[in-house]
NUPAVO-467786 format. One line per field, with one value per atom (N, C-alpha, C): atom name; residue in three letters; x, y, z; residue number from 1. Coordinates in Angstrom, 2 decimals. Layout:
% NUPAVO-467786
a: CA|...
r: ALA|...
X: X|...
Y: Y|...
Z: Z|...
k: NUM|...
***
This chain:
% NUPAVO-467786
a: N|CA|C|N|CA|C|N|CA|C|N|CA|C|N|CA|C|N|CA|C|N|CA|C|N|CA|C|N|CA|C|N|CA|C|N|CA|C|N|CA|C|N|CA|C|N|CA|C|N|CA|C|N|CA|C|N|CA|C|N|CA|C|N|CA|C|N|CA|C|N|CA|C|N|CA|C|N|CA|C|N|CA|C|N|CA|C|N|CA|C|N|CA|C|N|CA|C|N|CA|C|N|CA|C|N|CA|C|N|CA|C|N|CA|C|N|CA|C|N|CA|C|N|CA|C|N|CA|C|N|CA|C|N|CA|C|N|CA|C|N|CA|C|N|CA|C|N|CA|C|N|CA|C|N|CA|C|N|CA|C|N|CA|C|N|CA|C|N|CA|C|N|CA|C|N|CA|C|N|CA|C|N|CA|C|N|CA|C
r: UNK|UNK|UNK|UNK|UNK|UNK|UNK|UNK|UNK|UNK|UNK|UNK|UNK|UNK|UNK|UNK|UNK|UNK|UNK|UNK|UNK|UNK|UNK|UNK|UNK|UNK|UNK|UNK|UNK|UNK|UNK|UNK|UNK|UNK|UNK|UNK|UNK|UNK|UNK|UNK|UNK|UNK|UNK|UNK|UNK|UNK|UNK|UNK|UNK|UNK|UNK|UNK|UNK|UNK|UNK|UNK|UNK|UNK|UNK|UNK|UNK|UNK|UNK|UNK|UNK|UNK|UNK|UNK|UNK|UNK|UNK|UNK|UNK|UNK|UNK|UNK|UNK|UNK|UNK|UNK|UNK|UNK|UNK|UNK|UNK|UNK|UNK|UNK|UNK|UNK|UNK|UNK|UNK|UNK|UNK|UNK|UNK|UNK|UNK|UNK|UNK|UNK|UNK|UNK|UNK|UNK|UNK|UNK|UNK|UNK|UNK|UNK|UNK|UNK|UNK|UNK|UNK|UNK|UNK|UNK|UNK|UNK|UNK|UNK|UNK|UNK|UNK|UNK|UNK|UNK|UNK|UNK|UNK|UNK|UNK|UNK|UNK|UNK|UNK|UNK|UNK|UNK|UNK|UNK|UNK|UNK|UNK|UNK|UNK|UNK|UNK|UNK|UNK|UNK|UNK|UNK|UNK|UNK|UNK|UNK|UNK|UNK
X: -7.97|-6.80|-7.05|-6.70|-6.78|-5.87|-5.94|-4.96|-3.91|-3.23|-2.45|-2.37|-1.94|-1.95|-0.85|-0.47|0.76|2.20|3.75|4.09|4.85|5.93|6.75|7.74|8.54|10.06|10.62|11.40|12.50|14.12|14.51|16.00|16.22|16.73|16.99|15.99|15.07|14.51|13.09|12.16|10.55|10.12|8.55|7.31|6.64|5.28|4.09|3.25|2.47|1.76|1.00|1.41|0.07|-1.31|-1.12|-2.67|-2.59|-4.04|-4.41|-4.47|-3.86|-4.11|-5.09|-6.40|-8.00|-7.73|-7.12|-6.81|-6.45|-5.62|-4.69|-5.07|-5.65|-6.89|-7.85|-8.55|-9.66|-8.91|-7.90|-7.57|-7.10|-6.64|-5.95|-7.03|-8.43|-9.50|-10.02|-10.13|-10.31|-9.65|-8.34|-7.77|-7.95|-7.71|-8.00|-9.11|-10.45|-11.16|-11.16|-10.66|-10.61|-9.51|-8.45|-7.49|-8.28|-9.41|-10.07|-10.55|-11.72|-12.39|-12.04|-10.41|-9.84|-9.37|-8.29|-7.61|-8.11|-9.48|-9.44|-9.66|-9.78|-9.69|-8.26|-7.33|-6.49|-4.52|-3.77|-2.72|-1.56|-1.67|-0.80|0.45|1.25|2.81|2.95|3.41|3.58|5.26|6.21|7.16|7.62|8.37|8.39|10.02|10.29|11.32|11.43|12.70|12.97|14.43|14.19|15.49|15.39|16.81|17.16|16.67|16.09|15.53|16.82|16.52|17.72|17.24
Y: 7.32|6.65|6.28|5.18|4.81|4.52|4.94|4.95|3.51|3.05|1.91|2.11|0.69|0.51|-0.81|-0.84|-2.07|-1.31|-1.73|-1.45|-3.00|-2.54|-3.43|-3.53|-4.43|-4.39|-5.11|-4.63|-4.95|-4.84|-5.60|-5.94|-4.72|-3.72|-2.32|-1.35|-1.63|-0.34|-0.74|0.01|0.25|1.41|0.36|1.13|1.26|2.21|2.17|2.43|1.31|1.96|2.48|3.48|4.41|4.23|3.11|2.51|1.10|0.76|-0.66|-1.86|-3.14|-4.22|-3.67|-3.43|-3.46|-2.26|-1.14|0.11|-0.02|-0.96|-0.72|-1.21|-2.43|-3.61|-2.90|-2.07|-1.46|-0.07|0.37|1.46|0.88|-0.37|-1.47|-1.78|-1.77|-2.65|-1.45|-0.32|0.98|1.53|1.67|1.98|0.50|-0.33|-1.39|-1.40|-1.06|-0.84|0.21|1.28|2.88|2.20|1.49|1.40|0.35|-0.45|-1.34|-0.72|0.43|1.12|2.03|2.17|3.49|3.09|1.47|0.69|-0.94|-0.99|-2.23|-3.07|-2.09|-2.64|-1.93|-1.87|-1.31|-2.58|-2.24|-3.41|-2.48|-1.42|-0.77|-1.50|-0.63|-0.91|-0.01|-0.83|-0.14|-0.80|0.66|0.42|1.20|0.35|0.47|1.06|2.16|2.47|2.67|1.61|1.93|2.42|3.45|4.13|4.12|4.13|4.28|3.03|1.85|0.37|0.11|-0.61|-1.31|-2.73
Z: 9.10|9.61|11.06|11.46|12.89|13.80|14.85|15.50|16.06|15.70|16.15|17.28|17.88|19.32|19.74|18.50|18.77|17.46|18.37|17.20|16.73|15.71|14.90|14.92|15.40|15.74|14.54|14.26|12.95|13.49|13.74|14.51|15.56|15.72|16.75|16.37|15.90|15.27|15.67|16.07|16.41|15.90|14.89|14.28|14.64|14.36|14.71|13.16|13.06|11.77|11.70|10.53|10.03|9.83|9.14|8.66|8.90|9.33|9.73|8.23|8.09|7.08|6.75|7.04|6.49|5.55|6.14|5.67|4.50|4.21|3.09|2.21|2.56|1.48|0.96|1.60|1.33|0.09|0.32|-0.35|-2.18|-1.59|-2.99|-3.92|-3.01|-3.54|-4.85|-4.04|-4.84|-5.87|-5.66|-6.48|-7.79|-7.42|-9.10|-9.54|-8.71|-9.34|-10.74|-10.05|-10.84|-12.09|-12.06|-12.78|-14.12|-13.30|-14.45|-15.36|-14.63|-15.26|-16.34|-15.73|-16.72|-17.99|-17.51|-18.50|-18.82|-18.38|-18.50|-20.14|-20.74|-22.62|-23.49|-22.13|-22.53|-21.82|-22.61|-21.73|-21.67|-20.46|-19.32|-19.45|-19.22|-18.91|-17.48|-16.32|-15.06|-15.04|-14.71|-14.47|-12.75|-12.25|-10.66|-10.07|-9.57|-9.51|-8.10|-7.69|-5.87|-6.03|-5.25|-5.16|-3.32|-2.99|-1.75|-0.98|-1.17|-0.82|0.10|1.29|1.81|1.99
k: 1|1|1|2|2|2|3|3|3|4|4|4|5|5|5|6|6|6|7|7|7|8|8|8|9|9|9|10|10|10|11|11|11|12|12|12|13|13|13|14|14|14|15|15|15|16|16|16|17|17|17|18|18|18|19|19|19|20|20|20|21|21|21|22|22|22|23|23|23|24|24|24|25|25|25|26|26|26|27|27|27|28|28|28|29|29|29|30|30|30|31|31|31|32|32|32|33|33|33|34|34|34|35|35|35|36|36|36|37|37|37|38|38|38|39|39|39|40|40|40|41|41|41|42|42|42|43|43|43|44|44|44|45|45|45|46|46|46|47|47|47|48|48|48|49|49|49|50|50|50|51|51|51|52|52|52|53|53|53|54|54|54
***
């Protein structure tokens, strides 16, 4: 994880992120890999539940 050095303003409220774009790309890239490998002769049902979303 690397350390940010800028944050994110969203109307009254200031972030700092955890993880860098590259960070997260790189973690996305991995994980679909693993998900090909696991399910890829297979047709997954992913269901997505947001609770508390504003």
């Amino acid at each position: 994880m690397q350390a940010s050095t800028h944050r994110i303003q969203v109307l009254d409220l200031s972030f700092e992120p955890l993880y860098s774009e590259a960070e997260v790309q790189a973690r996305v890239r991995i994980l679909g890999a693993e998900l090909t490998a696991r399910y890829g002769d297979k047709t997954p049902l992913f269901i997505s539940i947001l609770s508390g979303a504003w």
